[in-house]
Biopython code that builds the backbone (N, CA, C, O; Angstrom):
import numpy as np
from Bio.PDB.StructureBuilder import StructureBuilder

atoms = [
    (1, "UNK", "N", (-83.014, -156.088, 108.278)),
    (1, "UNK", "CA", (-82.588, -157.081, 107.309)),
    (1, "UNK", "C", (-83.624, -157.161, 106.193)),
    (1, "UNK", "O", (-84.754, -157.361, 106.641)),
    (2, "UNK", "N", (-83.568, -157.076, 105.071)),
    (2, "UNK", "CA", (-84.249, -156.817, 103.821)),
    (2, "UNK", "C", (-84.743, -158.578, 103.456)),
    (2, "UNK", "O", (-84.148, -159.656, 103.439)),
    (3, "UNK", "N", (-86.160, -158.113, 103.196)),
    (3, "UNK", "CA", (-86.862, -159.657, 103.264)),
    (3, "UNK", "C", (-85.923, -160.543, 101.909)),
    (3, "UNK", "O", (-85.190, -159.908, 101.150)),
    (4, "UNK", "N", (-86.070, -161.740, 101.818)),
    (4, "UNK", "CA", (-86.074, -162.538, 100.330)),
    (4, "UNK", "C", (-86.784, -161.887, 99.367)),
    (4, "UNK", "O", (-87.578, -161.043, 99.784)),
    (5, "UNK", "N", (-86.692, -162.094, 97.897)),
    (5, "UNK", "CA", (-87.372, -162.057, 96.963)),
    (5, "UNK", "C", (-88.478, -162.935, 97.031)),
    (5, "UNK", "O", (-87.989, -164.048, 97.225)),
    (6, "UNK", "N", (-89.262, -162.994, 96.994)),
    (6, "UNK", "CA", (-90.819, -163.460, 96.917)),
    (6, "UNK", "C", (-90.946, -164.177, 96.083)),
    (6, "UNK", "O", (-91.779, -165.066, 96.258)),
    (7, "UNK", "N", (-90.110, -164.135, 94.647)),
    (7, "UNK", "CA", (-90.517, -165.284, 93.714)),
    (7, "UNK", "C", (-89.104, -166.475, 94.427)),
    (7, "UNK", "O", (-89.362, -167.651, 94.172)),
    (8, "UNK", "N", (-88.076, -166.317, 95.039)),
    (8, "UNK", "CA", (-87.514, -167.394, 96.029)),
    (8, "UNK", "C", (-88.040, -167.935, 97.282)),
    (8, "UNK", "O", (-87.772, -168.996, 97.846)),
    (9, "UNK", "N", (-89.007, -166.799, 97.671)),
    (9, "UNK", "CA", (-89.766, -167.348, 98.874)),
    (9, "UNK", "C", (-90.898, -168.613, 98.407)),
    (9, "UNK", "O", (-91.162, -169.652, 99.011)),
    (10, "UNK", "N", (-91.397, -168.135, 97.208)),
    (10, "UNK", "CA", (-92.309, -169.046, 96.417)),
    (10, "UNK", "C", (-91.459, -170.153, 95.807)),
    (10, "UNK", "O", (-91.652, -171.278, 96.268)),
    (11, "UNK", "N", (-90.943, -170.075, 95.260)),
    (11, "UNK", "CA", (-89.842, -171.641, 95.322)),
    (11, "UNK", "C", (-89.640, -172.280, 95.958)),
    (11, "UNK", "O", (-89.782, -173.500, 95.882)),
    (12, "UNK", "N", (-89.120, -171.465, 97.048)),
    (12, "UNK", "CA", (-88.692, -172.734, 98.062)),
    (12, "UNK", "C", (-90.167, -173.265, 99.044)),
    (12, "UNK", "O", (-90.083, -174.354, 99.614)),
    (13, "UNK", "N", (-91.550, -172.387, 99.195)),
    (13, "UNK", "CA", (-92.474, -172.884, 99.669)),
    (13, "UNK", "C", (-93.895, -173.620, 99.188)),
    (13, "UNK", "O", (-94.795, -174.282, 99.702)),
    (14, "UNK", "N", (-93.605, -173.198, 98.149)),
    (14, "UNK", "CA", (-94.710, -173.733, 97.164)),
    (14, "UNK", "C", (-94.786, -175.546, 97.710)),
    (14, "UNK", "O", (-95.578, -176.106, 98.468)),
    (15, "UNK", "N", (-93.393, -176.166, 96.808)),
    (15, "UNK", "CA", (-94.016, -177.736, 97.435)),
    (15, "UNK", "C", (-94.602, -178.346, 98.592)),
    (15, "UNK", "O", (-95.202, -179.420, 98.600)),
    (16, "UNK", "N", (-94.337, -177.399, 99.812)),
    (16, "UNK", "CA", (-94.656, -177.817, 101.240)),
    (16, "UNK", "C", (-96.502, -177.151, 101.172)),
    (16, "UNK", "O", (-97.357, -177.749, 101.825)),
    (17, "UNK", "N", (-96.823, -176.098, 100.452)),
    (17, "UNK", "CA", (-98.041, -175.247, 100.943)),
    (17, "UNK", "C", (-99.084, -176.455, 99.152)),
    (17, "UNK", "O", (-100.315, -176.469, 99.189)),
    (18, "UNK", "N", (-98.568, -177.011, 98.282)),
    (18, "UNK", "CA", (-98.935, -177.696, 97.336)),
    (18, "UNK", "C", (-99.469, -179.019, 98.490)),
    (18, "UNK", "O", (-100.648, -179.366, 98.553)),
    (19, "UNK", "N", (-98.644, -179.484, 99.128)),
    (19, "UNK", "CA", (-98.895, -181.271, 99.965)),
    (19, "UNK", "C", (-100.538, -180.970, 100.922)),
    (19, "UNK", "O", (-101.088, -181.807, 101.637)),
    (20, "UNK", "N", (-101.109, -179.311, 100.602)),
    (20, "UNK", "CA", (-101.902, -179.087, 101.628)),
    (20, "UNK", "C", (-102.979, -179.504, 100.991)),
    (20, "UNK", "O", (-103.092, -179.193, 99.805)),
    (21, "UNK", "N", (-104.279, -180.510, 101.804)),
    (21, "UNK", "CA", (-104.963, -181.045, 100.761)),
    (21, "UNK", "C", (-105.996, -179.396, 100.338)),
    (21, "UNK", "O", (-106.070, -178.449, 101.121)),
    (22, "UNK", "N", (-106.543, -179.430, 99.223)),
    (22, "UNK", "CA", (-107.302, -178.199, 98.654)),
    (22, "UNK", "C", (-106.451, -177.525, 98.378)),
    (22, "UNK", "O", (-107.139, -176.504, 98.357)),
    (23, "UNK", "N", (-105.307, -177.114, 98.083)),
    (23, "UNK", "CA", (-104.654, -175.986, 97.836)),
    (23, "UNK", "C", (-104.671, -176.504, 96.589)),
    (23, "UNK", "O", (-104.569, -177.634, 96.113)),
    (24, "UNK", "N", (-104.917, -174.745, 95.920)),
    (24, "UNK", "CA", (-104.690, -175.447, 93.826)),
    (24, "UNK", "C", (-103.344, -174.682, 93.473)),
    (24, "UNK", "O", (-102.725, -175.217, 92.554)),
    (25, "UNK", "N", (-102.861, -173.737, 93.918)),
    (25, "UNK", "CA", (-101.322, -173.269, 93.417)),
    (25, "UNK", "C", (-101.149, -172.180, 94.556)),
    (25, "UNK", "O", (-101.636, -171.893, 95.650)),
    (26, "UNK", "N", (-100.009, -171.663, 93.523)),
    (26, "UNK", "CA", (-99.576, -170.199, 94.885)),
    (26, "UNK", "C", (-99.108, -169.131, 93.667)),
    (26, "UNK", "O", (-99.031, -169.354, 92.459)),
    (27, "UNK", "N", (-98.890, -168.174, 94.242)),
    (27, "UNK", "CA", (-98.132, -167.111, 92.940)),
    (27, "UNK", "C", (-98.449, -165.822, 93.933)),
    (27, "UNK", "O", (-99.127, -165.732, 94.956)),
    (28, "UNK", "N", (-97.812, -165.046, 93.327)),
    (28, "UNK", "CA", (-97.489, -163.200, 93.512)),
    (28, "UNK", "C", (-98.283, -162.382, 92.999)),
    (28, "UNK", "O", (-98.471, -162.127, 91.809)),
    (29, "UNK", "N", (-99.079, -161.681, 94.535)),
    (29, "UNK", "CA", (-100.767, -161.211, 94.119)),
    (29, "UNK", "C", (-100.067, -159.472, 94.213)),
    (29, "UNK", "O", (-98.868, -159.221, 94.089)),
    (30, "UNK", "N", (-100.821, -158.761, 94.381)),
    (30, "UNK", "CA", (-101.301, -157.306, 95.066)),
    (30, "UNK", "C", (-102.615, -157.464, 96.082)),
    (30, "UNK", "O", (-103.750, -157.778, 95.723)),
    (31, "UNK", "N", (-102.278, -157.235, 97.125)),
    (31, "UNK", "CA", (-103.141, -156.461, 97.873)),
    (31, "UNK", "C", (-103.300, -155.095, 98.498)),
    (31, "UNK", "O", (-102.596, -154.772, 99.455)),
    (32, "UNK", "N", (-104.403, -154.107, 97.871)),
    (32, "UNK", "CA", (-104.004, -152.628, 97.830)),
    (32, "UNK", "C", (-102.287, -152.458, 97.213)),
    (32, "UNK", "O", (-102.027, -152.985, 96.131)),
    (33, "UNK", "N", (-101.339, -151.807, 97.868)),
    (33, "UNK", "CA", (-100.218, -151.107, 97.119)),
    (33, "UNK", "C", (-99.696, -152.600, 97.741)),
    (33, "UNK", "O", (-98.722, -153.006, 97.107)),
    (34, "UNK", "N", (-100.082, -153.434, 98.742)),
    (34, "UNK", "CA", (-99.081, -154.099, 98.799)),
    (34, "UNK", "C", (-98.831, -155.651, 98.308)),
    (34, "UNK", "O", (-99.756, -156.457, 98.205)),
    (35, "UNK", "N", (-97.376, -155.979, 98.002)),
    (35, "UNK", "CA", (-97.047, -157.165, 97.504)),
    (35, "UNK", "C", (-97.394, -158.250, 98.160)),
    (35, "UNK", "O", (-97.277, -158.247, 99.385)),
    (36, "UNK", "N", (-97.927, -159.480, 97.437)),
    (36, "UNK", "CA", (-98.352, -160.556, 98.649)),
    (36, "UNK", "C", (-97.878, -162.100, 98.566)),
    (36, "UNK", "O", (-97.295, -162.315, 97.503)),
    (37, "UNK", "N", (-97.940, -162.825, 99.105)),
    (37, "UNK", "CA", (-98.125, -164.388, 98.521)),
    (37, "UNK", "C", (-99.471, -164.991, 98.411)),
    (37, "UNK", "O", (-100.254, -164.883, 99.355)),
    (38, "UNK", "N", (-99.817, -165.656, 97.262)),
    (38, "UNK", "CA", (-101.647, -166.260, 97.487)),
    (38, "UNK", "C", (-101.030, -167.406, 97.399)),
    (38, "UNK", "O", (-99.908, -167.798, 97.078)),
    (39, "UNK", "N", (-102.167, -167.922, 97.811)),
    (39, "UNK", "CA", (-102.248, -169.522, 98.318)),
    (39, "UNK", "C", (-103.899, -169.442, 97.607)),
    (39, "UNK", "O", (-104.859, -168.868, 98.121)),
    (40, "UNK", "N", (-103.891, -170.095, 96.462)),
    (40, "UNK", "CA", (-105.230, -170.786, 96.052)),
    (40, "UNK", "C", (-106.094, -171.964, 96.223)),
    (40, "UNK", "O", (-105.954, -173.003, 95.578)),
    (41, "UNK", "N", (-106.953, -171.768, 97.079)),
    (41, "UNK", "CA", (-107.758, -172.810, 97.061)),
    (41, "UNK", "C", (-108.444, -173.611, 96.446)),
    (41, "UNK", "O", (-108.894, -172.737, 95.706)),
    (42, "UNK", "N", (-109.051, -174.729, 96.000)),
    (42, "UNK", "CA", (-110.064, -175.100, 95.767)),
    (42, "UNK", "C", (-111.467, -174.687, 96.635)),
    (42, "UNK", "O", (-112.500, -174.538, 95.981)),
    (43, "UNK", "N", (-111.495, -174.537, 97.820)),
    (43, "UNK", "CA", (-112.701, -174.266, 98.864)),
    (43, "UNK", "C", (-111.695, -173.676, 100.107)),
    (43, "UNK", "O", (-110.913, -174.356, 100.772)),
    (44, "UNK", "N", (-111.914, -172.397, 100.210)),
    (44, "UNK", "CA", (-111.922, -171.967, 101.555)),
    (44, "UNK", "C", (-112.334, -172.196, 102.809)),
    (44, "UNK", "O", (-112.843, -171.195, 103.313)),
    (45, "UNK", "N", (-112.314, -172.833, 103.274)),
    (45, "UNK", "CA", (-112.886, -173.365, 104.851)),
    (45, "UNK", "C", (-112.279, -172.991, 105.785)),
    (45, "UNK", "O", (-111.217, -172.414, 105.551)),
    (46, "UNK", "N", (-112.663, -173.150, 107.048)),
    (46, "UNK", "CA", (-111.847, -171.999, 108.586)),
    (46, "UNK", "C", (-110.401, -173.663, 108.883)),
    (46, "UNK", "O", (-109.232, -173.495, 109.231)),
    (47, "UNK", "N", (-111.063, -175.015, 108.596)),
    (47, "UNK", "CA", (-109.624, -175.767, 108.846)),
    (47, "UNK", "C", (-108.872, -175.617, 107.734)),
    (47, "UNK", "O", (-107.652, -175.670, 107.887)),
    (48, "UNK", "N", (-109.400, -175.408, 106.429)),
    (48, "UNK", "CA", (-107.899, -175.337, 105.249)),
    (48, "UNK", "C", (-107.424, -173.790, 105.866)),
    (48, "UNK", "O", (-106.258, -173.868, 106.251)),
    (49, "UNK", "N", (-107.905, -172.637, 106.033)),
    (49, "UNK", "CA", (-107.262, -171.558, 106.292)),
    (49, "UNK", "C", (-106.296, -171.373, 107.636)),
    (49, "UNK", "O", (-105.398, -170.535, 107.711)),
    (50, "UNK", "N", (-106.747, -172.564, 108.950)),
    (50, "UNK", "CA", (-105.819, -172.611, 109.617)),
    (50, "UNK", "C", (-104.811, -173.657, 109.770)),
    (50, "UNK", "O", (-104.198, -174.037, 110.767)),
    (51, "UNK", "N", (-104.771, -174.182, 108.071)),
    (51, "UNK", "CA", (-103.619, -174.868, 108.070)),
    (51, "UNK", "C", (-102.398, -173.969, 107.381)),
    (51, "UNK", "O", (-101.207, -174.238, 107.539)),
    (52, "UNK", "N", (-102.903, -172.840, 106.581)),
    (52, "UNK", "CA", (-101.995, -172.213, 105.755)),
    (52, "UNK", "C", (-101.566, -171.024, 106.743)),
    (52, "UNK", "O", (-102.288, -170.358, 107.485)),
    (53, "UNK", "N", (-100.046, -170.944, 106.515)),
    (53, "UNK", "CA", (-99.424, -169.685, 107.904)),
    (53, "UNK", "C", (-100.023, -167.974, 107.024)),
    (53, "UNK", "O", (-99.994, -167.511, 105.884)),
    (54, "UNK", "N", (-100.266, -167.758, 107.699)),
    (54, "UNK", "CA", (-100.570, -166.226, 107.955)),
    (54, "UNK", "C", (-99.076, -165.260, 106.864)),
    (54, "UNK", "O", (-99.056, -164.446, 105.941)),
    (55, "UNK", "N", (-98.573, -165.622, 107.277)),
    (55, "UNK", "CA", (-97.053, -164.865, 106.660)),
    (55, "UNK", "C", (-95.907, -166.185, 106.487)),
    (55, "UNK", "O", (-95.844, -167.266, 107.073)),
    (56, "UNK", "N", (-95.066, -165.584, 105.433)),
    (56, "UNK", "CA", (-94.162, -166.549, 105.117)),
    (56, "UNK", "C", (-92.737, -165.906, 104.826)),
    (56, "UNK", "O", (-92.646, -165.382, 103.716)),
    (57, "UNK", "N", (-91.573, -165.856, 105.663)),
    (57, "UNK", "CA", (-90.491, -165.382, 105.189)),
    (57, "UNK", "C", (-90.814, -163.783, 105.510)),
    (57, "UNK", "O", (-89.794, -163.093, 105.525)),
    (58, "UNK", "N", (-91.413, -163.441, 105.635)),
    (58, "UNK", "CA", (-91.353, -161.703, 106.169)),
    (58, "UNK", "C", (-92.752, -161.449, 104.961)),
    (58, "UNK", "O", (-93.177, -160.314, 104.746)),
    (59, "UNK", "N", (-93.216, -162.437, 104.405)),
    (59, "UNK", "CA", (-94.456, -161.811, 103.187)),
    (59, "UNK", "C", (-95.894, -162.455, 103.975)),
    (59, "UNK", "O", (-95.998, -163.324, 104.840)),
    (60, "UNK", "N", (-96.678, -161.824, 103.437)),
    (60, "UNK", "CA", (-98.210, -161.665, 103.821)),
    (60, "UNK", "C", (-98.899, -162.788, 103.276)),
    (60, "UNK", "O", (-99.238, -162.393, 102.161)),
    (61, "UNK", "N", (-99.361, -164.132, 103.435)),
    (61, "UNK", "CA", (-99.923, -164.693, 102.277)),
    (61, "UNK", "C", (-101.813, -164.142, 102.729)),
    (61, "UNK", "O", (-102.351, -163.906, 103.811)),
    (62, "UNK", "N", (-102.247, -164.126, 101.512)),
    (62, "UNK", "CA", (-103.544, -163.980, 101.094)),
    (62, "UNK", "C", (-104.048, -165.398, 100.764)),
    (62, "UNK", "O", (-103.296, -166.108, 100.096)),
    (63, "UNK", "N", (-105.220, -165.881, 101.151)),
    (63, "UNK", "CA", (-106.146, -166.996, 100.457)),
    (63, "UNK", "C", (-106.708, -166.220, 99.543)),
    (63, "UNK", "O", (-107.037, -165.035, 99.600)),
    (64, "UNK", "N", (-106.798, -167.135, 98.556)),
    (64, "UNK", "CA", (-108.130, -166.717, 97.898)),
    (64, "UNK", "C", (-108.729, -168.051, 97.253)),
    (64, "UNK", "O", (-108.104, -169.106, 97.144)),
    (65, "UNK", "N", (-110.037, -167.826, 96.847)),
    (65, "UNK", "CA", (-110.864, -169.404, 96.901)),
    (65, "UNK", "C", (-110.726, -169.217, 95.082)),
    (65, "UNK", "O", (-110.736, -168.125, 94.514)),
    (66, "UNK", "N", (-110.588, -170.706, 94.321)),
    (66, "UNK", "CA", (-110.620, -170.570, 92.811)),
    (66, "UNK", "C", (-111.114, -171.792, 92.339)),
    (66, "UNK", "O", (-110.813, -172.255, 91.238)),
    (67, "UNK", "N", (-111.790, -172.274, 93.065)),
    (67, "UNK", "CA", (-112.837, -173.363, 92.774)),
    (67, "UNK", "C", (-111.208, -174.472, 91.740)),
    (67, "UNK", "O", (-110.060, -174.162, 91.423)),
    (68, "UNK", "N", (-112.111, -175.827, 91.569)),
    (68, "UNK", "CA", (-111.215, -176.844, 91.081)),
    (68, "UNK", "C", (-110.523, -176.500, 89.765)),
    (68, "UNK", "O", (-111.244, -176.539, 88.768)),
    (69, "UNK", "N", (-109.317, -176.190, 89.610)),
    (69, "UNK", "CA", (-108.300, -175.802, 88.088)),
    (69, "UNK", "C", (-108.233, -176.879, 87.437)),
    (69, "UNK", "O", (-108.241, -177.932, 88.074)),
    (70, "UNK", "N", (-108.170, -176.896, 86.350)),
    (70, "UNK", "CA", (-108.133, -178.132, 85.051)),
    (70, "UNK", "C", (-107.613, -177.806, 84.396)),
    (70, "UNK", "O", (-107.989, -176.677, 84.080)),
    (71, "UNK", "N", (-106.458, -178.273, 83.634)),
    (71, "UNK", "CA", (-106.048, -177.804, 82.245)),
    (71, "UNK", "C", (-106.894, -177.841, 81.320)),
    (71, "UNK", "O", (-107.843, -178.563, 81.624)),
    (72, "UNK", "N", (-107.013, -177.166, 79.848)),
    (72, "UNK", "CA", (-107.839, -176.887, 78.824)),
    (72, "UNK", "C", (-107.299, -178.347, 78.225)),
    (72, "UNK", "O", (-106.112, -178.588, 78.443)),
    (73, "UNK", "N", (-108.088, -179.364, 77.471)),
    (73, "UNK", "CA", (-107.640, -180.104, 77.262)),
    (73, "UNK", "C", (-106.756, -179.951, 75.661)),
    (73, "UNK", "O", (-106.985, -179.019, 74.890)),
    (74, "UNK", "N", (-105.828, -180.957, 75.401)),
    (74, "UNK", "CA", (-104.861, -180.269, 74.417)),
    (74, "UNK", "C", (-105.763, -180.344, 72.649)),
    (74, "UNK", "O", (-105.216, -179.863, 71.656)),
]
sb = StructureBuilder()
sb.init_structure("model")
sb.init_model(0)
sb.init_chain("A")
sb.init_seg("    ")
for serial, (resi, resn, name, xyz) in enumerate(atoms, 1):
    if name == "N":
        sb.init_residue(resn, " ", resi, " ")
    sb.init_atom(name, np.array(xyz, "f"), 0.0, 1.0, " ", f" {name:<3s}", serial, name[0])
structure = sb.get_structure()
């Protein structure tokens, strides 16, 4: 059975993996040749990483740490 599209997998999971405290967004990485889901942190830690699932929908998510995001102010 051929996975979801990844930018629907990210739709529909983003708000639930957003409610996680430290998480700063999500989006559609590369790792080596392959396609991934990231989950961005504010701080990587071993309890924020075993709150976020390993795989989602048949996709791989990746952490990666991106310190606190701010908009540029207008």
């Amino acid at each position: 059975m051929p996975r979801e599209h990844i930018a629907k997998v990210l739709e529909r999971r983003t708000p639930a993996l957003m409610a996680i405290e430290g998480v700063a967004g999500t989006g559609e990485g590369r790792e080596g040749a392959d396609t991934v889901l990231v989950v961005f942190v504010v701080r990587k830690t071993s309890e924020l990483a075993a709150s976020i699932p390993s795989e989602l929908d048949g996709w791989r998510v990746v952490i990666r740490e991106v310190g606190k995001v701010t908009a540029p102010p207008p």
